[in-house]
SERO-4910 file (N, C-alpha, C, O; in steps of 0.05 Angstrom, whole numbers):
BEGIN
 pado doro    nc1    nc2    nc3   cac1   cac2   cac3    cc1    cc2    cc3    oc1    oc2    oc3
  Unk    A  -1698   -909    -45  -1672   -897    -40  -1673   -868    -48  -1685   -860    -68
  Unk    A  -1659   -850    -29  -1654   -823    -36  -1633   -822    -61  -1620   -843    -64
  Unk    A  -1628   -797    -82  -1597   -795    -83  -1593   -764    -72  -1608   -746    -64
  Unk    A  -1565   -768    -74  -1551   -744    -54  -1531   -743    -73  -1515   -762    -75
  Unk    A  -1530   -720    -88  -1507   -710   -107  -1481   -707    -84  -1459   -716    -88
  Unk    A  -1489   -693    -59  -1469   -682    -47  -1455   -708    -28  -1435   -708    -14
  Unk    A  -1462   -718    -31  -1455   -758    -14  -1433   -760    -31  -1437   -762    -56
  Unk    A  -1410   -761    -21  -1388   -779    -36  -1389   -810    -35  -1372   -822    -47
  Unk    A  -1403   -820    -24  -1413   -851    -24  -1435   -862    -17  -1447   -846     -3
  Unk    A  -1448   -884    -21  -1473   -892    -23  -1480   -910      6  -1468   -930     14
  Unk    A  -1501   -895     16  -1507   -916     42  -1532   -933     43  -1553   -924     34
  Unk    A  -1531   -952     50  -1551   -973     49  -1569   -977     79  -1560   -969    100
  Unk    A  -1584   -985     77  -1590   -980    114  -1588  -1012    135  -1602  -1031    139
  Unk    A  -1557  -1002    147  -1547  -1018    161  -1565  -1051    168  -1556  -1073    162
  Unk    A  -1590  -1046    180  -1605  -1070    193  -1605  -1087    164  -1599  -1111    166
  Unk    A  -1611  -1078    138  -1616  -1090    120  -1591  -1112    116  -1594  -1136    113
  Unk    A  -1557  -1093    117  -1538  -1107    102  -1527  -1132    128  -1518  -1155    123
  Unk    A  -1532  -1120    156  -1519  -1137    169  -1545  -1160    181  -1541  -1184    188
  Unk    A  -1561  -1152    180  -1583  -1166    184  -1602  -1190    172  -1605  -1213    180
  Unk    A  -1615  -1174    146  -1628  -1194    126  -1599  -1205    107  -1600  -1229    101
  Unk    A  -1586  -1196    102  -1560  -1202     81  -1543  -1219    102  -1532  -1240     94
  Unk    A  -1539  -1212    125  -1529  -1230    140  -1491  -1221    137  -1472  -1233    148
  Unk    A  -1489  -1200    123  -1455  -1189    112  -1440  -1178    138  -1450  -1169    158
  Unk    A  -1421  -1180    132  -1399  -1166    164  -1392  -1150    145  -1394  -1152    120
  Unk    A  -1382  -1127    165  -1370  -1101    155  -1343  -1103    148  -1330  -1118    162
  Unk    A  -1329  -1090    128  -1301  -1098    121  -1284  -1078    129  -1260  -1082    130
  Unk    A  -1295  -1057    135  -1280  -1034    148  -1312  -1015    160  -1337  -1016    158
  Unk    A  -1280   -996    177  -1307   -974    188  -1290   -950    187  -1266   -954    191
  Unk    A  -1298   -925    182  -1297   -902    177  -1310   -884    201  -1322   -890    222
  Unk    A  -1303   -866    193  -1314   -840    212  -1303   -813    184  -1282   -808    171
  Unk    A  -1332   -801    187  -1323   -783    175  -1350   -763    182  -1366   -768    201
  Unk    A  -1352   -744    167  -1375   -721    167  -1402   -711    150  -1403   -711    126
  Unk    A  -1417   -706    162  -1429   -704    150  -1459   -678    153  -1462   -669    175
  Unk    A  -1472   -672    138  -1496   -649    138  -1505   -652    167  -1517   -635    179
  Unk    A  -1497   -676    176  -1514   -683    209  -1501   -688    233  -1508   -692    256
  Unk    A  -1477   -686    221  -1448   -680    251  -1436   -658    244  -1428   -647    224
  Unk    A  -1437   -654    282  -1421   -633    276  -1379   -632    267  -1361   -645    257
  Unk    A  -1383   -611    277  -1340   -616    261  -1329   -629    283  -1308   -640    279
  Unk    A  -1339   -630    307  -1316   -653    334  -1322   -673    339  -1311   -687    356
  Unk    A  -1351   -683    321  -1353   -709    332  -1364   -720    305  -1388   -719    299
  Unk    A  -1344   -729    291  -1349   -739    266  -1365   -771    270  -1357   -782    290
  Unk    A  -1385   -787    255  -1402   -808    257  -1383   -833    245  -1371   -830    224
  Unk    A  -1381   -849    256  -1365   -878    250  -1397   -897    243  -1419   -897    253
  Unk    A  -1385   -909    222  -1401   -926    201  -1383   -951    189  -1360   -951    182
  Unk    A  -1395   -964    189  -1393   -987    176  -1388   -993    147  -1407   -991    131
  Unk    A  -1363  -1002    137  -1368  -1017    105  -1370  -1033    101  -1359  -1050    115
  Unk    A  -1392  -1044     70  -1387  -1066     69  -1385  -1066     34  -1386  -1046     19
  Unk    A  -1381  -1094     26  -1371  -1090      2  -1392  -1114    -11  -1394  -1138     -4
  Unk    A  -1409  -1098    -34  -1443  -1111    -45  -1434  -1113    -75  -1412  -1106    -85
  Unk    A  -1457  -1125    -87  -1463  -1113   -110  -1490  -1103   -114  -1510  -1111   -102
  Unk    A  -1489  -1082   -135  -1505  -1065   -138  -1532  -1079   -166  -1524  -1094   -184
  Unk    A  -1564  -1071   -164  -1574  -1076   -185  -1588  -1061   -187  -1604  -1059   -168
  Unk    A  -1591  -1038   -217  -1605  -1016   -209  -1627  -1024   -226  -1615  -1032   -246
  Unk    A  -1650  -1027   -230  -1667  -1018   -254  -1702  -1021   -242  -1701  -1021   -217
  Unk    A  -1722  -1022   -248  -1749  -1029   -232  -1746  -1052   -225  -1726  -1065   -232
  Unk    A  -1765  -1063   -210  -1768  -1094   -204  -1785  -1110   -228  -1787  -1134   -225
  Unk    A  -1797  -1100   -250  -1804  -1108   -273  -1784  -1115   -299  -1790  -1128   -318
  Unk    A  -1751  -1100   -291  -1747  -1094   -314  -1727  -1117   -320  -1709  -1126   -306
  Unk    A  -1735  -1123   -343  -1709  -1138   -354  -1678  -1141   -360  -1662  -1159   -362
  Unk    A  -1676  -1111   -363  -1644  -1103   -361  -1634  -1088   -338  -1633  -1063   -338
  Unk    A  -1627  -1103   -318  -1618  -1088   -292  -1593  -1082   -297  -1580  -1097   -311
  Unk    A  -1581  -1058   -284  -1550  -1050   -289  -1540  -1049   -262  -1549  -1041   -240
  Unk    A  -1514  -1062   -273  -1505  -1078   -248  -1482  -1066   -247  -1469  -1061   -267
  Unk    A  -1472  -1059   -215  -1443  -1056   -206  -1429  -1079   -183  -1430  -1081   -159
  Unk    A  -1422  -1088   -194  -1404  -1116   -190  -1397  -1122   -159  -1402  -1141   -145
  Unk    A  -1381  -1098   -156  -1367  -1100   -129  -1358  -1068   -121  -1342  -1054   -132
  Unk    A  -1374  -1062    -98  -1369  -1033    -94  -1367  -1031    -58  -1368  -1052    -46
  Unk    A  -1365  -1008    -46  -1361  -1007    -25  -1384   -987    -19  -1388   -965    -29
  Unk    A  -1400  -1004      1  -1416   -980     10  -1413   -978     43  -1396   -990     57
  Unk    A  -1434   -958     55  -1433   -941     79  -1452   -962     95  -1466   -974     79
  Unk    A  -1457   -967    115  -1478   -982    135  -1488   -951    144  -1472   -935    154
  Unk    A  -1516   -944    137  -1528   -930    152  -1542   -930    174  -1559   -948    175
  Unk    A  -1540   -917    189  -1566   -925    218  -1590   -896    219  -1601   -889    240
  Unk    A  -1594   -882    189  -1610   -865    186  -1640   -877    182  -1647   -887    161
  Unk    A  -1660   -875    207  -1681   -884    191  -1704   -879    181  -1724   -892    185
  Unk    A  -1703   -859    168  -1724   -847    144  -1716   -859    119  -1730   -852    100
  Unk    A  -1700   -871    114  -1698   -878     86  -1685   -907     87  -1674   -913    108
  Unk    A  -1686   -929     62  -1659   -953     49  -1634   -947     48  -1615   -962     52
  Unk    A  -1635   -920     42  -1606   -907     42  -1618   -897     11  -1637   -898     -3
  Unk    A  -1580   -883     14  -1588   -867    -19  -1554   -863    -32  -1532   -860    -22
  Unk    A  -1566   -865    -61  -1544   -869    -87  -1522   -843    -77  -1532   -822    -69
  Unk    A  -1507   -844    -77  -1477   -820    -68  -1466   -823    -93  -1472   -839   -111
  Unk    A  -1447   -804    -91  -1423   -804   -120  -1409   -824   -140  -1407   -823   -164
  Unk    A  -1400   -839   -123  -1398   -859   -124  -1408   -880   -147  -1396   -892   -164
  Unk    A  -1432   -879   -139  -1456   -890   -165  -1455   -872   -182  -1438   -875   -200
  Unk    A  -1472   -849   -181  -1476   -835   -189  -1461   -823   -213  -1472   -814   -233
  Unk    A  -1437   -823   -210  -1413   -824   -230  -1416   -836   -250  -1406   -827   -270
  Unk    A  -1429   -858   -252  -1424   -885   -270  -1446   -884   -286  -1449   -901   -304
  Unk    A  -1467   -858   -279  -1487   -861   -289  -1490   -831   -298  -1478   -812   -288
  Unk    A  -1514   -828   -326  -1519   -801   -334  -1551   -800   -315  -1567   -818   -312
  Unk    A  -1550   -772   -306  -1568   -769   -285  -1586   -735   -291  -1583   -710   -291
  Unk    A  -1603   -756   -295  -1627   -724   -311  -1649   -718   -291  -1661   -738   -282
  Unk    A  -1656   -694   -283  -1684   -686   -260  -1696   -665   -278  -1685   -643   -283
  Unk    A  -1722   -676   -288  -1740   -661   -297  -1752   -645   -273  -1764   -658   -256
  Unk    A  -1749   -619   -270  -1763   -610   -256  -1800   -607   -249  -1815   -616   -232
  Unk    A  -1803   -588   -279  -1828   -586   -279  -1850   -608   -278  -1874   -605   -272
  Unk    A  -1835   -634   -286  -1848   -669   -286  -1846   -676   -257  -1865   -686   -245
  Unk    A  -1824   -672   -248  -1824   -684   -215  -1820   -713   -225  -1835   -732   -221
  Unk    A  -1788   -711   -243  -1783   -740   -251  -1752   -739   -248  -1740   -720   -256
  Unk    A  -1741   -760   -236  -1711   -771   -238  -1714   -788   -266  -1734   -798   -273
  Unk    A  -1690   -789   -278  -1679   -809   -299  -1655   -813   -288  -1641   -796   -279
  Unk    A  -1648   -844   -289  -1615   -847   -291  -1604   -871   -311  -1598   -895   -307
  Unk    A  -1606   -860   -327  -1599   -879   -351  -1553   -886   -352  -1531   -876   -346
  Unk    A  -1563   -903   -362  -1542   -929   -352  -1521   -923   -381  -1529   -928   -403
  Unk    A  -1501   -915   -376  -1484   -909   -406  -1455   -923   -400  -1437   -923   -417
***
């Protein structure tokens, strides 16, 4: 997953949520974005998940219960963490390491 400070919400990549998860969308939106232009704003899909953030090793995953995310149809990426999350979390980028932290508070 990317994150995107500038994402006011978190998108997941569509084939995954409606597909392998098998979830219907609970609403759909249209709004804008770095990749539309201003007259033809992109309509997307919501759906409503829960979230588990931590490695696939780790013992303490941090969890968001019930959130609303975006159905993406971007495909270079899973999707990526937006504001949304990101909020809930303290979020550190070592530069000179070429390291993300997002520790769970």
């Amino acid at each position: 997953m990317l994150v995107d400070t500038g994402a006011s919400h978190t998108f997941i990549d569509a084939a995954l949520l409606a597909g392998a998860l098998n979830l219907s969308p609970r609403n759909r939106y249209r709004f804008h974005s770095a990749t539309t232009s201003t007259h033809s704003p992109q309509e997307c899909a919501a759906y409503d998940v829960s979230l588990a953030l931590g490695s696939a090793s780790a013992q303490n995953l941090w969890r968001i219960d019930a959130i609303e995310v975006m159905g993406s149809e971007e495909p270079r990426s899973h999707g990526l963490l937006g504001r949304d999350v990101l909020e809930r979390l303290q979020f550190e980028w070592h530069g000179p390491r070429r390291e993300m932290v997002l520790l769970y508070v």
